[in-house]
C-alpha positions as CSV (number, residue, x, y, z in Angstrom):
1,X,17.9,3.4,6.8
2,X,16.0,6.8,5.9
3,X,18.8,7.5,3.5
4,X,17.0,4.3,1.5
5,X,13.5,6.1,1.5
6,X,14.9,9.5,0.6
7,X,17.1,7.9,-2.3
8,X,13.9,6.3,-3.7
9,X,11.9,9.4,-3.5
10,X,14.8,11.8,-5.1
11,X,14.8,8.4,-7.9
12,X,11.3,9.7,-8.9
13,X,11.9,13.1,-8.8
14,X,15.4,15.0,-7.9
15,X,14.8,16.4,-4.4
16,X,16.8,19.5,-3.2
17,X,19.1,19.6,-0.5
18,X,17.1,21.4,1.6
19,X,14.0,18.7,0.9
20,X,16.7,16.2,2.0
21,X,17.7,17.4,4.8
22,X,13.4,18.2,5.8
23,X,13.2,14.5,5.4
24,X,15.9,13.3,7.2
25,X,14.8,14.9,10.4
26,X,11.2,14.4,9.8
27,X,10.9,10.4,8.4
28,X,10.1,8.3,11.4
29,X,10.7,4.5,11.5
30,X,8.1,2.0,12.9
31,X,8.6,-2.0,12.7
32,X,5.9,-4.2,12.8
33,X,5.6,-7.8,13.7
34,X,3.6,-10.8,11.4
35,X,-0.1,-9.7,11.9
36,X,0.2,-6.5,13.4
37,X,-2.2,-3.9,13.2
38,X,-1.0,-0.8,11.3
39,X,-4.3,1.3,11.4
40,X,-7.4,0.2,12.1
41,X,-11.4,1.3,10.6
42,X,-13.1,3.7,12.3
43,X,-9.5,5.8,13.0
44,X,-8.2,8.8,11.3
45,X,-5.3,8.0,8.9
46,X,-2.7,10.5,10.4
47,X,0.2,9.0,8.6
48,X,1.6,8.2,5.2
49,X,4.3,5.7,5.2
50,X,6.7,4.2,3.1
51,X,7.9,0.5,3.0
52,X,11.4,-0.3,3.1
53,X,11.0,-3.9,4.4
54,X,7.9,-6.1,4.5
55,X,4.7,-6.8,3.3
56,X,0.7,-5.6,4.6
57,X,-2.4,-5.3,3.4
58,X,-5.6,-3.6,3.1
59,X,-8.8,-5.2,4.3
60,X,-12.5,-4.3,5.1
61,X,-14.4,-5.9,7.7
62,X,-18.0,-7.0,5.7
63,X,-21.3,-6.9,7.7
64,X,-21.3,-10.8,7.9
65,X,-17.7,-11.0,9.8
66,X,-15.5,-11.7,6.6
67,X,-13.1,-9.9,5.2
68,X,-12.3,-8.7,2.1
69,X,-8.4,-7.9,1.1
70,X,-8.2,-4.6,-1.0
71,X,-4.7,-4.5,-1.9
72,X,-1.1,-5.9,-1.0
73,X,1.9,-3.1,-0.4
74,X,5.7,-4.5,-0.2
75,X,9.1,-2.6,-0.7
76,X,9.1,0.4,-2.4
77,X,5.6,1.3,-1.9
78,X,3.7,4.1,0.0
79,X,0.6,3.2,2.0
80,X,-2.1,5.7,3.2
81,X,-5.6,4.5,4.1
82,X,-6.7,7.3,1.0
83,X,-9.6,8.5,1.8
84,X,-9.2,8.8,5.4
85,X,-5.6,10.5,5.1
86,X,-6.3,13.4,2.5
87,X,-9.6,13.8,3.9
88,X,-8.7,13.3,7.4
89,X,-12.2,11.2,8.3
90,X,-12.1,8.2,9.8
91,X,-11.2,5.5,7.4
92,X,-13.3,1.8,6.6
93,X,-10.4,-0.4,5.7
94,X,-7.7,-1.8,8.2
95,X,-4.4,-2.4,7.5
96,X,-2.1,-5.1,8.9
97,X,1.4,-6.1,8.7
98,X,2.0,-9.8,6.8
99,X,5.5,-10.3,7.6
100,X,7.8,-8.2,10.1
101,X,8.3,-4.9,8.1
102,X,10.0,-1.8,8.2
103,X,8.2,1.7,7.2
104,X,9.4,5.1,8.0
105,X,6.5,7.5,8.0
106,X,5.5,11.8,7.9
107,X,2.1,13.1,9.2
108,X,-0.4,14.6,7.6
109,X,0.5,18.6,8.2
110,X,4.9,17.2,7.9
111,X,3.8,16.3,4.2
112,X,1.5,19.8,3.6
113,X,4.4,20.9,5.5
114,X,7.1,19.4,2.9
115,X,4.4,20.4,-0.2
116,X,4.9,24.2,0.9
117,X,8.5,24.3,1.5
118,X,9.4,22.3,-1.1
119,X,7.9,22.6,-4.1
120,X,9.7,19.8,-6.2
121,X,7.9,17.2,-4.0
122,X,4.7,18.4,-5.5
123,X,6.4,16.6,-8.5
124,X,7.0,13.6,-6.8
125,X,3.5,13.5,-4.6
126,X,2.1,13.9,-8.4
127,X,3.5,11.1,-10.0
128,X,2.8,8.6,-7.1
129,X,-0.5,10.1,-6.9
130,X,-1.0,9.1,-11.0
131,X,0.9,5.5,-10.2
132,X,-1.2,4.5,-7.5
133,X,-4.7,6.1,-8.9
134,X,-3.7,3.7,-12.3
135,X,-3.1,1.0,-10.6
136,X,-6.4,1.0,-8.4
137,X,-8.1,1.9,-11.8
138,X,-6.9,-1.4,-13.3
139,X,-7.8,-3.4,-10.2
140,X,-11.4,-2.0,-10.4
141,X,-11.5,-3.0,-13.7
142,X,-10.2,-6.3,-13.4
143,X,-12.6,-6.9,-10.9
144,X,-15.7,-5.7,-12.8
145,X,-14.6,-6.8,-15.8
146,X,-12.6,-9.9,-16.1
147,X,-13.2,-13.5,-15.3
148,X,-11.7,-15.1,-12.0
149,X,-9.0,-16.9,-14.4
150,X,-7.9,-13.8,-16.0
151,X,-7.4,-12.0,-12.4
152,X,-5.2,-14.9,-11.5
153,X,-3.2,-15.0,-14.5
154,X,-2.9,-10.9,-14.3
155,X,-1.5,-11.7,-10.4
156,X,0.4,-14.7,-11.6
157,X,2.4,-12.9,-14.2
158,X,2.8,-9.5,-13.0
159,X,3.7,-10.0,-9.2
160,X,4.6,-13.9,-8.9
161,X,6.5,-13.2,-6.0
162,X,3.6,-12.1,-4.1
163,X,1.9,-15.6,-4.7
164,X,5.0,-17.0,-2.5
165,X,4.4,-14.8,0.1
166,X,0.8,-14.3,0.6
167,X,-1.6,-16.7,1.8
168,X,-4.0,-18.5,-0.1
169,X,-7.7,-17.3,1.9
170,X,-6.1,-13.9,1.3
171,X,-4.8,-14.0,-2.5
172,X,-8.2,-15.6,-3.1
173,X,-10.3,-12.3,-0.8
174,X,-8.2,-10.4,-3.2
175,X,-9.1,-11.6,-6.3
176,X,-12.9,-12.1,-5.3
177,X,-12.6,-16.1,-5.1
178,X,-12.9,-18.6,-2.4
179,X,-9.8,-20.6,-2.1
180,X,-11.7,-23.5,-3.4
181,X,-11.8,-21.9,-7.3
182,X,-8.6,-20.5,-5.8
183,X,-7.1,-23.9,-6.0
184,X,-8.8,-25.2,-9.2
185,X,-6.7,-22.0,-10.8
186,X,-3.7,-22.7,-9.7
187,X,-4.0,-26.4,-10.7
188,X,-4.6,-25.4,-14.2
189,X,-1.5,-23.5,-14.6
């Protein structure tokens, strides 16, 4: 199964046999069951990991006991509490697995490591770096910006299949809702 994360990273930028060969014996696997605590706030993000199978999410605890979903990751994408990981502070959001998932994982110092040693995965840390920074950039202006209708309709037609598998309190945590207007949007579709 790491040969499925190291073919999707040589897929955004050609990897070297050496880099290959760095991965394969470096990439560790962890599987998570439904609701299953990846990292927790308050702990230092050690890991970056990659999703092969599965869904989780990022939440922050708020003040009153609520929660508030930050951002949804499924196959093919690359979670890292940010802050926390480049940083290496203790991070504020937790993340948690949805549905069982698969994720194969470096360290903090195996990916410096990787940066050194390889220099063509500076290439490929780049252009997920610019993917993922985009993308957070649009969801901050969604959120500022946009009505609650317009977030739905963004969700709706750009990741449908996430509206099958994600609950309804945490879609509508996600796009700033409660699951009452939650409803009254999907209604009107």
């Amino acid at each position: 199964m790491v040969q499925h994360v190291i073919h999707a990273l040589d897929q955004i930028h050609p990897a070297s046999d050496g880099l290959k060969q760095y991965l394969q014996t470096t990439l560790k696997e962890v599987r998570l069951k439904r609701k299953e605590q990846l990292h927790a706030a308050g702990e230092i993000c050690n890991n970056i990991y990659f999703v092969l199978q599965g869904l989780l999410r990022s939440y922050y605890p708020n003040s009153d006991g609520q929660e508030t979903t930050g951002w949804f990751m499924k196959e093919g994408d690359v979670i890292v509490s940010v802050k926390s990981f480049f940083h290496q502070v203790p991070a504020h959001e937790n993340i948690e697995a949805m549905e069982d998932s698969i994720l194969f994982y470096v360290t903090y110092s195996e990916l410096q490591n990787a940066y050194i040693q390889y220099p063509e995965f500076n290439v490929t840390g780049r252009i997920l770096t610019e993917k993922y920074y985009v993308l957070s950039e649009e969801r901050l202006a969604s959120i500022r910006n946009e009505k609650a209708k317009d977030r739905y309709h963004f969700l709706l037609c750009n990741y449908p299949e996430l509206l099958l598998r994600i609950p309804a309190s945490y879609i509508a945590s996600y796009l700033g809702i409660d699951k009452a207007t939650l409803s009254r949007l999907k209604s009107s579709w």
